[in-house]
TORPA-4810 file (N, C-alpha, C, O; in nm, 3 decimals):
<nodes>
NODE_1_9.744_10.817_9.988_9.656_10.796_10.100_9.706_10.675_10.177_9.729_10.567_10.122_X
NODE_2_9.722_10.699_10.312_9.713_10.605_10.411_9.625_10.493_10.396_9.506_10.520_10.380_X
NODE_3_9.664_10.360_10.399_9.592_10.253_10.425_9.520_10.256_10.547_9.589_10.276_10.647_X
NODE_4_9.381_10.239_10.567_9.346_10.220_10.701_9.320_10.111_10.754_9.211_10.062_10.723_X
NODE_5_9.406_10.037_10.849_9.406_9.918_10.889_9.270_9.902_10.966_9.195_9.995_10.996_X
NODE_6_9.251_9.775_10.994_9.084_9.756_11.060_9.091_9.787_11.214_8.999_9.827_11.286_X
NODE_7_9.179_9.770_11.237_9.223_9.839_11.392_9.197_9.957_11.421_9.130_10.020_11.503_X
NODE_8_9.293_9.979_11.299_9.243_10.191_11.309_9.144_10.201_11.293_9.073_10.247_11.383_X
NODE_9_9.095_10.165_11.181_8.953_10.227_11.121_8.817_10.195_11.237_8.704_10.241_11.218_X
NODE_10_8.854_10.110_11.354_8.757_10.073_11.422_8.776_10.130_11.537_8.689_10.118_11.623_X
NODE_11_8.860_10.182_11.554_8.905_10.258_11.671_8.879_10.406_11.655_8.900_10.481_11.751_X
NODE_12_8.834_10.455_11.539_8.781_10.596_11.488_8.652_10.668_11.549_8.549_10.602_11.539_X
NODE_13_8.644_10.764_11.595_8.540_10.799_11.661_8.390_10.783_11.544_8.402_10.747_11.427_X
NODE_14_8.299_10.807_11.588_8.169_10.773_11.496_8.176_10.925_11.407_8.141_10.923_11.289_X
NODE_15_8.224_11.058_11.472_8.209_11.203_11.412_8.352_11.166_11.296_8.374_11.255_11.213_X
NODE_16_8.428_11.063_11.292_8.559_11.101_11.176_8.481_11.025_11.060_8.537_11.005_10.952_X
NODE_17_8.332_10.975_11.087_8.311_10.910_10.893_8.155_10.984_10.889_8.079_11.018_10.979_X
NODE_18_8.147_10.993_10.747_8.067_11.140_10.686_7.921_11.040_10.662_7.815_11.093_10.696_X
NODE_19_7.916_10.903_10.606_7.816_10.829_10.548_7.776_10.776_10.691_7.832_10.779_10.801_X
NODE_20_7.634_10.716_10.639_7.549_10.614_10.760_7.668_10.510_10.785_7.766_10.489_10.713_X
NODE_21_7.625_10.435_10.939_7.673_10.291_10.967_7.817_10.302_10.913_7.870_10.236_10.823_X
NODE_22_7.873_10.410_10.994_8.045_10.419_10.987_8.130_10.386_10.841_8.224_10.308_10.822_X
NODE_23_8.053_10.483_10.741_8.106_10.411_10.607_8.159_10.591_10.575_8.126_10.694_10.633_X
NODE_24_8.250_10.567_10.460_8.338_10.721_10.423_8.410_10.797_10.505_8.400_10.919_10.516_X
NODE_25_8.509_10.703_10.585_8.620_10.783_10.711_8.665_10.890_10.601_8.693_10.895_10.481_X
NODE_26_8.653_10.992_10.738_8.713_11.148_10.653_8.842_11.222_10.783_8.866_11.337_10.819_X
NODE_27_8.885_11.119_10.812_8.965_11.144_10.926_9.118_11.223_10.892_9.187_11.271_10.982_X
NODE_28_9.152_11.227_10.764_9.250_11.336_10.674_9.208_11.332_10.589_9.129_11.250_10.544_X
NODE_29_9.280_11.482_10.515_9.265_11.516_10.387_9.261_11.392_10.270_9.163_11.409_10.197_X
NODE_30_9.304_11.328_10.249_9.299_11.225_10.154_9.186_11.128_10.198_9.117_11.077_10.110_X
NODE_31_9.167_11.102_10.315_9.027_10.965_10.288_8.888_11.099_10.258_8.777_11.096_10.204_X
NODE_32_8.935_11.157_10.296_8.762_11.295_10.285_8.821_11.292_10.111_8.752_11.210_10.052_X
NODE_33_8.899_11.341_10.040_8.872_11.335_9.895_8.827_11.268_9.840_8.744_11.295_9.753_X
NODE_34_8.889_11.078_9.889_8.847_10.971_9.832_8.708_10.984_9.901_8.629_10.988_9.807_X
NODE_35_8.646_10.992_10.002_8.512_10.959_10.020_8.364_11.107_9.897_8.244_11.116_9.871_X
NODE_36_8.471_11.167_9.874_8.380_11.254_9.841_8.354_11.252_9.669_8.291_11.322_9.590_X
NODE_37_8.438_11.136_9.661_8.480_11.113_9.505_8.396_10.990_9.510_8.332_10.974_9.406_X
NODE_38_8.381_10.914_9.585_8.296_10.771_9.611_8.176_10.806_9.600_8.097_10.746_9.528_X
NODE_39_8.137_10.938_9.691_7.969_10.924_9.702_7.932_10.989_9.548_7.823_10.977_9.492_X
NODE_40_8.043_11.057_9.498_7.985_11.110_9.350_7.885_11.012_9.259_7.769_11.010_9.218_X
NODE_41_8.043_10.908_9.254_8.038_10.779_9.182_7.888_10.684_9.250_7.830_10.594_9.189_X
NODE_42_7.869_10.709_9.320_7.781_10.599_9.385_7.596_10.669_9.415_7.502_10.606_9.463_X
NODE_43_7.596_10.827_9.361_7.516_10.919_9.345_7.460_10.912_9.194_7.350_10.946_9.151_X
NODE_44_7.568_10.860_9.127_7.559_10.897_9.010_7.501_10.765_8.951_7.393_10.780_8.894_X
NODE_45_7.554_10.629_8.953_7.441_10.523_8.958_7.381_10.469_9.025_7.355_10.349_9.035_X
NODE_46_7.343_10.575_9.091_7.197_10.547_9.190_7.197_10.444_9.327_7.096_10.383_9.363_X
NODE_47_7.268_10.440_9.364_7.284_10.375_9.478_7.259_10.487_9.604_7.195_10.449_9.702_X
NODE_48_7.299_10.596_9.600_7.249_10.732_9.716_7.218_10.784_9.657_7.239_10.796_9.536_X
NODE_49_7.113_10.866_9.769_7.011_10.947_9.719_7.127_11.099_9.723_7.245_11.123_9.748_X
NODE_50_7.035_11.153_9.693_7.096_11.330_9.660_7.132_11.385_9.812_7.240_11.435_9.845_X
NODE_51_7.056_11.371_9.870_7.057_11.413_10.027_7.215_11.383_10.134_7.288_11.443_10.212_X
NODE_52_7.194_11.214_10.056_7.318_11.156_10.188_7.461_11.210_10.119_7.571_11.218_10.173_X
NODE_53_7.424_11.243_9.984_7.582_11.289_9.882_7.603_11.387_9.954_7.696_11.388_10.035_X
NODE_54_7.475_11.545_9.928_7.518_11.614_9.990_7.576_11.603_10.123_7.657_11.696_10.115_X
NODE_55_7.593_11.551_10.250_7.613_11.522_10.317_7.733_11.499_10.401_7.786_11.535_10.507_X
NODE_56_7.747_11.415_10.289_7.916_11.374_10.274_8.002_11.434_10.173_8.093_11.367_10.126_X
NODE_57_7.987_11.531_10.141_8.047_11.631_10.107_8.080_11.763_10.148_8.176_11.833_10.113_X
NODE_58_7.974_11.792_10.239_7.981_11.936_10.361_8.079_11.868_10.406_8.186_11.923_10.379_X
NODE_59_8.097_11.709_10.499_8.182_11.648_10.605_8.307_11.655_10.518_8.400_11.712_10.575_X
NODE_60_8.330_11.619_10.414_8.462_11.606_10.338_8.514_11.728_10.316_8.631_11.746_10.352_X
NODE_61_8.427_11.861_10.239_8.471_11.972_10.222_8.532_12.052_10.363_8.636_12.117_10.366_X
NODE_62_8.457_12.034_10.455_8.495_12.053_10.601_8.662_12.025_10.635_8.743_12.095_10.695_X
NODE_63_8.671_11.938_10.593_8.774_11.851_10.629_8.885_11.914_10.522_8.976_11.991_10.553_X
NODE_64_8.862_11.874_10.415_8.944_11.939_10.319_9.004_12.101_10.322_9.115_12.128_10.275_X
NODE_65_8.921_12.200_10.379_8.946_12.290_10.403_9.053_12.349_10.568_9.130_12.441_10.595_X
NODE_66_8.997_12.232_10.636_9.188_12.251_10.741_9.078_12.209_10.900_9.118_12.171_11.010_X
NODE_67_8.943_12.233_10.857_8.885_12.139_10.964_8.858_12.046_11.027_8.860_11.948_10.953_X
NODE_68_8.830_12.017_11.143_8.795_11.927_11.202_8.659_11.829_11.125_8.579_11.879_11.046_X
NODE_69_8.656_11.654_11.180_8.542_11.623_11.109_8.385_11.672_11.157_8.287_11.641_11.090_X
</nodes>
């Protein structure tokens, strides 16, 4: 996976990240895996609710599959 510099990452439209308040860029295949592997981890001790996981996982699976975010 690409490093995303803060330049880039701020220069990203608001539709390329899957979580609230511009968090889980899914802007290629690899940051949508890593984000969809994060919200697991972060679902799983309770920090998100069930809702925002699902969420960011339609946006990642989306992505993962050859789509747009």
């Amino acid at each position: 996976m690409a490093k995303l510099s803060k330049k880039r990452r701020s220069s990203l439209p608001k539709k390329d990240f899957a979580g609230p308040g511009r968090s889980y860029p899914v802007e290629d295949r690899a940051h949508a895996r890593a984000a969809e592997m994060e919200a697991g981890i972060a679902w799983k001790k309770g920090r998100m609710s069930g809702g925002e996981k699902n969420r960011i996982d339609r946006k990642a699976r989306r992505v993962l599959k050859g789509g747009k975010p």
